[in-house]
SERO-4910 file (N, C-alpha, C, O; in steps of 0.05 Angstrom, whole numbers):
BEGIN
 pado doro    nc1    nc2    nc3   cac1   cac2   cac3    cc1    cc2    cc3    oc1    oc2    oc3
  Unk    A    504   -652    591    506   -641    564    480   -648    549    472   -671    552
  Unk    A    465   -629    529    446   -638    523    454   -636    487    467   -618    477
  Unk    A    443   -659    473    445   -668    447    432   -652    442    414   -645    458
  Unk    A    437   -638    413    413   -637    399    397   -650    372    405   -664    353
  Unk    A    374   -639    380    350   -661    359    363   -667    337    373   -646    328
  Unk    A    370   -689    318    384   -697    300    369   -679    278    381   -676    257
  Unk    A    345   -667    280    339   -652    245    347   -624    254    340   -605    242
  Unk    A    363   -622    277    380   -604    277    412   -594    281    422   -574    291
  Unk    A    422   -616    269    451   -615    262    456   -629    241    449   -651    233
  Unk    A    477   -602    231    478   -598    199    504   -631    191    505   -653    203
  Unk    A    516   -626    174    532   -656    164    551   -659    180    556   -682    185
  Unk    A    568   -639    193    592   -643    205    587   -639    241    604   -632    257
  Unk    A    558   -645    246    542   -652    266    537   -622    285    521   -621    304
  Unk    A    548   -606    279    541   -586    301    519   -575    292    516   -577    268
  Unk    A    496   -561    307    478   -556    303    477   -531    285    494   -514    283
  Unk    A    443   -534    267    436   -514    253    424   -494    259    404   -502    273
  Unk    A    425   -465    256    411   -455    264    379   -446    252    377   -448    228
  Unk    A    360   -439    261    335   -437    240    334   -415    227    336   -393    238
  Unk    A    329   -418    194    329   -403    190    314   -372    191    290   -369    191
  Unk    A    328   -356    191    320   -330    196    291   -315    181    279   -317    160
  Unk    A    289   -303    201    257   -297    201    257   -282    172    277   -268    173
  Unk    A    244   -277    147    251   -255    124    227   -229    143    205   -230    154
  Unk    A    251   -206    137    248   -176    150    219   -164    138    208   -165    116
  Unk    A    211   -152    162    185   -146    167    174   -119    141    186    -99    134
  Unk    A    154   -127    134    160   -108    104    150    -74    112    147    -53     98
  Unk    A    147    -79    135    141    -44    148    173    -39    160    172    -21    177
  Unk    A    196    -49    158    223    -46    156    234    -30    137    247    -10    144
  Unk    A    231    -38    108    243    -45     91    216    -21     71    212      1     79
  Unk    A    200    -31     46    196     -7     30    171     -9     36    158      3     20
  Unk    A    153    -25     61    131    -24     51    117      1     70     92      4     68
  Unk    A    130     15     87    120     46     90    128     67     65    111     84     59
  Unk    A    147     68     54    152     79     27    127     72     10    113     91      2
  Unk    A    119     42      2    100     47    -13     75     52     -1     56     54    -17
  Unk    A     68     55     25     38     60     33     37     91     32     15    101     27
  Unk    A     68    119     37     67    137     31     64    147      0     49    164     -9
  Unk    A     82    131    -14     63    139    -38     38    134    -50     24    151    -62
  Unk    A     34    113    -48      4    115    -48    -18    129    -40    -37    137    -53
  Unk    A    -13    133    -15    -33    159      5    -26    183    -15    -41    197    -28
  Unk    A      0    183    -15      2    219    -29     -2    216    -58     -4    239    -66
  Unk    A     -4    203    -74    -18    194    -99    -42    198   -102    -53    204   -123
  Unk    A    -57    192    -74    -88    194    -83   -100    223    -73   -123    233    -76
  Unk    A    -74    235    -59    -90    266    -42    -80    280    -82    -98    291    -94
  Unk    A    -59    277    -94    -49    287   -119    -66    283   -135    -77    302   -145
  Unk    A    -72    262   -141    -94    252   -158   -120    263   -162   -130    271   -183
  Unk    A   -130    264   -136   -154    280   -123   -166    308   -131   -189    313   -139
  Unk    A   -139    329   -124   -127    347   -129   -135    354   -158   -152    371   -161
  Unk    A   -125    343   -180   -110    336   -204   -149    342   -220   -162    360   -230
  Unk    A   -154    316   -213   -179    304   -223   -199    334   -218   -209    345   -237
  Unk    A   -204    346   -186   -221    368   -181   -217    392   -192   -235    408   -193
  Unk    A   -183    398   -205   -183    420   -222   -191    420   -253   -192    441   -267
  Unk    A   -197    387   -263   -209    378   -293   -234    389   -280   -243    407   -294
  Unk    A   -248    386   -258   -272    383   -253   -282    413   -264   -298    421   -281
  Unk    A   -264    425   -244   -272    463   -243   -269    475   -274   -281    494   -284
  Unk    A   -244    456   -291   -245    486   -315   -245    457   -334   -226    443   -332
  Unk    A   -258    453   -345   -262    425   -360   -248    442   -393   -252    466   -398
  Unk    A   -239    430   -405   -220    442   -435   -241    430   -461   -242    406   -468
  Unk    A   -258    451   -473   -272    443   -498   -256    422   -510   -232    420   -503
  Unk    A   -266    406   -529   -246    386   -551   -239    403   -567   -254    421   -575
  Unk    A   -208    398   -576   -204    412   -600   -191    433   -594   -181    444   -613
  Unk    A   -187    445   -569   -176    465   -567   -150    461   -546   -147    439   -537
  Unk    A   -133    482   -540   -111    480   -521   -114    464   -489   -123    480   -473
  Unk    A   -111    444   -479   -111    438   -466   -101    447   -427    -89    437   -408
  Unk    A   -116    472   -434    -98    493   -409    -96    483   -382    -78    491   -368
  Unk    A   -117    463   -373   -111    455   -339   -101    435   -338    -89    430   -317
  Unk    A   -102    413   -359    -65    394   -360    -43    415   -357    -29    420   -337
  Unk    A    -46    428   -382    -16    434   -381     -7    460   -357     16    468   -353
  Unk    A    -27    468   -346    -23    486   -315    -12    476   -300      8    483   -287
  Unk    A    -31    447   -302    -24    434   -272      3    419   -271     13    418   -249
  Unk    A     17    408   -293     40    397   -302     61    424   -293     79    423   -276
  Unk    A     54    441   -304     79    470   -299     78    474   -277    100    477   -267
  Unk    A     51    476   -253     56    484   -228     66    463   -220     90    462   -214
  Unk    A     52    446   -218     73    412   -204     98    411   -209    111    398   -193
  Unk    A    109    421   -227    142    414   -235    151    439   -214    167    437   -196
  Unk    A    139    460   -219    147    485   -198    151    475   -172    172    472   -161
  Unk    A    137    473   -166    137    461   -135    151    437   -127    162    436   -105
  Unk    A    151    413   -147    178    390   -143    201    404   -142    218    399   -125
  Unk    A    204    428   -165    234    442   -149    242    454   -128    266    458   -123
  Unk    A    215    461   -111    221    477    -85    228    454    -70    246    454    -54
  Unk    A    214    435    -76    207    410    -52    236    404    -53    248    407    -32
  Unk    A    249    396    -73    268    384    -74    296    405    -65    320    398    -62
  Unk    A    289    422    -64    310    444    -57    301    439    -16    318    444      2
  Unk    A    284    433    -14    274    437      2    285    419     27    292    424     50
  Unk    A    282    399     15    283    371     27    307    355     24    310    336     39
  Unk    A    328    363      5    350    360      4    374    379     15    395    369     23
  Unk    A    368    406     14    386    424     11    386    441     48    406    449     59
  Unk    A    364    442     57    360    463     71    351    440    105    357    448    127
  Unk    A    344    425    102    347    406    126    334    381    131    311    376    122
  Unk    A    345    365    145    331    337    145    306    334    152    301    344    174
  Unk    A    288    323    140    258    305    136    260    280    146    281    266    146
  Unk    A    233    272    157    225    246    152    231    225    130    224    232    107
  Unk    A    242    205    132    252    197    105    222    189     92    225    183     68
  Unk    A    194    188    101    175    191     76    170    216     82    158    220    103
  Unk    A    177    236     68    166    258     62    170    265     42    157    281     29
  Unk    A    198    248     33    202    261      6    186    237    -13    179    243    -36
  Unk    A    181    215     -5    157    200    -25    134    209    -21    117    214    -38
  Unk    A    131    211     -7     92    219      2    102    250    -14    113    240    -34
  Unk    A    105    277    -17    103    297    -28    104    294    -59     88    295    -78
  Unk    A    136    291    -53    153    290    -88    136    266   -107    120    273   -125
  Unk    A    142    241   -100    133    219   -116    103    206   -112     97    190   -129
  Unk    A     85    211    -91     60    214    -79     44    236    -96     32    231   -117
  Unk    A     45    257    -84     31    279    -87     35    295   -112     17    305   -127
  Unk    A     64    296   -114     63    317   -135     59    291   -159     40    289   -175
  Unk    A     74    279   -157     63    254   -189     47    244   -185     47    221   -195
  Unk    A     19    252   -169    -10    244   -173    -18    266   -177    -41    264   -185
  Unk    A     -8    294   -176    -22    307   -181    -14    323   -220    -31    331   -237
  Unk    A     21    321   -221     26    324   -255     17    303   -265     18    283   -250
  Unk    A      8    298   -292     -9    281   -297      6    280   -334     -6    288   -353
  Unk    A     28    271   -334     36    264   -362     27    241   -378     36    237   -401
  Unk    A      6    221   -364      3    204   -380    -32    218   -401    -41    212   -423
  Unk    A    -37    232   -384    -67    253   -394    -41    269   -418    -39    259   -440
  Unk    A    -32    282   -415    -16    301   -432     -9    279   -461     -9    287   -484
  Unk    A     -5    259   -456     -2    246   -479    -24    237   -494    -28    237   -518
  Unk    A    -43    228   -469    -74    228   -486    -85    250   -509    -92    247   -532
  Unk    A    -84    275   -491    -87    302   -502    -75    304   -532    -91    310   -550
  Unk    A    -55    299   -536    -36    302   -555    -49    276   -570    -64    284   -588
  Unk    A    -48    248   -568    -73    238   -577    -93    244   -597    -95    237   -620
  Unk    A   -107    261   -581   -138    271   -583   -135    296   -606   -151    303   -624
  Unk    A   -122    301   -602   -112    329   -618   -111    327   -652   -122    335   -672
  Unk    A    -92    312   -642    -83    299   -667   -105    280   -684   -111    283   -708
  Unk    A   -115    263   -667   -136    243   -683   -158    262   -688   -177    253   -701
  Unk    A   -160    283   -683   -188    302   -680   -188    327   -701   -208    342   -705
  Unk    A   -158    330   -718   -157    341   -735   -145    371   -727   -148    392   -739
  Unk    A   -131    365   -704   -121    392   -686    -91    387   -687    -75    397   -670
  Unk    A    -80    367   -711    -45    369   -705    -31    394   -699    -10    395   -686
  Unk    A    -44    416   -711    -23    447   -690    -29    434   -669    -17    417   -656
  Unk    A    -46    442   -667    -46    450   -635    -37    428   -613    -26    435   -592
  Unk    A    -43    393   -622    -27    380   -606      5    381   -612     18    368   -595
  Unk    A     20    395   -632     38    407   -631     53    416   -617     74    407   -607
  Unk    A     36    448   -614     46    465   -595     37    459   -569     48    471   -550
  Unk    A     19    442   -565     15    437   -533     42    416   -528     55    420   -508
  Unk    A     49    394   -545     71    376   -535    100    392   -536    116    376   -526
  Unk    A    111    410   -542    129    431   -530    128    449   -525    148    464   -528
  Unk    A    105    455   -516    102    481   -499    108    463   -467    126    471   -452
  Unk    A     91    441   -462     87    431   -437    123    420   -436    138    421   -417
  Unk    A    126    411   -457    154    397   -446    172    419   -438    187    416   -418
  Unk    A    171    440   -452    191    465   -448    182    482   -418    199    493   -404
  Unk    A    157    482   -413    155    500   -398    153    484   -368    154    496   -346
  Unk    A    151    456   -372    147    433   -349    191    434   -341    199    433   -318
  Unk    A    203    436   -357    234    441   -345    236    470   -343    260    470   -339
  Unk    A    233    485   -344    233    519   -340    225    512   -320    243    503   -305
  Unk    A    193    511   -308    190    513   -282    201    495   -259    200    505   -237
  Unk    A    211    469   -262    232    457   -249    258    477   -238    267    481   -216
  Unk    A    265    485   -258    294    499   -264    284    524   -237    293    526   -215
  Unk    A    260    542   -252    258    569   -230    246    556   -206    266    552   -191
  Unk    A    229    549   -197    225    537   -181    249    527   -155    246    529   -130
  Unk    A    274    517   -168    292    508   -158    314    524   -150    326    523   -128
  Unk    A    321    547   -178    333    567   -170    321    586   -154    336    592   -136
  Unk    A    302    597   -153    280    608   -131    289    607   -101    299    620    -83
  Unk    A    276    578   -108    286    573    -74    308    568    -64    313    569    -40
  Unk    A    328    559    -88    354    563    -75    368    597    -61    384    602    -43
  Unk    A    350    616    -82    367    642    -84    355    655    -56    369    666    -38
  Unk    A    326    653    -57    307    663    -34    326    657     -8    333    675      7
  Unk    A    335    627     -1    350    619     24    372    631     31    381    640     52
  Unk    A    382    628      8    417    645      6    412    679      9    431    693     16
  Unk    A    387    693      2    389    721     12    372    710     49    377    729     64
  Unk    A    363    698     58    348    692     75    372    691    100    369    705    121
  Unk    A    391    677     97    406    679    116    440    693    115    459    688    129
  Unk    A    434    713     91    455    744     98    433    760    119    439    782    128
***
């Protein structure tokens, strides 16, 4: 019979076991967060090169924020019709796209700047109508987007 090592049995002498290894973080969320990150910075990228192409005078409507906000929300509704409704994914696909890509690429913390800028710049219309136009038309295109692709599938397989 073999004893064991006395710094390993607990008070009522039978032995302890060691404690357990803590779970490997590529288990658990830390591929979740390396996919969003990656798809954050292809969004971002994205995001940043369409300021590049149509840059918005000061003072005036802020049109490729608020584009890129309406198409991004469009497309989180397909995605999500997509990826929930119509068949199983990779479970990162829906962070790397949805919360990766598309929220590096809608950019609401710029939209609040804008609105900002507007305002401090002596443009309160217009940061006005840009802060519900974008809010209104950022859930419209969620909404069609979503009904879209719900309706497209449902004629797709009569």
């Amino acid at each position: 019979m073999t004893v064991p090592h006395p710094e390993h049995v607990g008070e009522s002498g039978a032995p302890v076991r060691a404690p357990a290894r803590p779970p490997s973080p590529w288990r658990g969320q830390g591929p979740v967060v390396a996919a969003v990150s990656l798809g954050g910075t292809v969004g971002a990228s994205a995001r940043y090169g369409a300021g590049l192409l149509w840059p918005t005078p000061d003072g005036t409507f802020p049109w490729t924020t608020f584009t890129i906000n309406v198409v991004g929300c469009a497309v989180i509704g397909v995605l999500m019709v997509l990826v929930t409704d119509v068949r199983s994914v990779h479970r990162l696909a829906r962070p790397f796209f949805g919360t990766g890509v598309l929220g590096g690429f809608t950019t609401f913390s710029t939209y609040a700047v804008d609105i900002r800028d507007l305002v401090g710049t002596g443009h309160p219309g217009t940061g006005l109508v840009y802060l519900a136009a974008t809010l209104f038309a950022a859930l419209a295109a969620v909404w069609i987007g979503t009904t879209a692709t719900r309706r497209a599938l449902a004629w797709r397989r009569r």
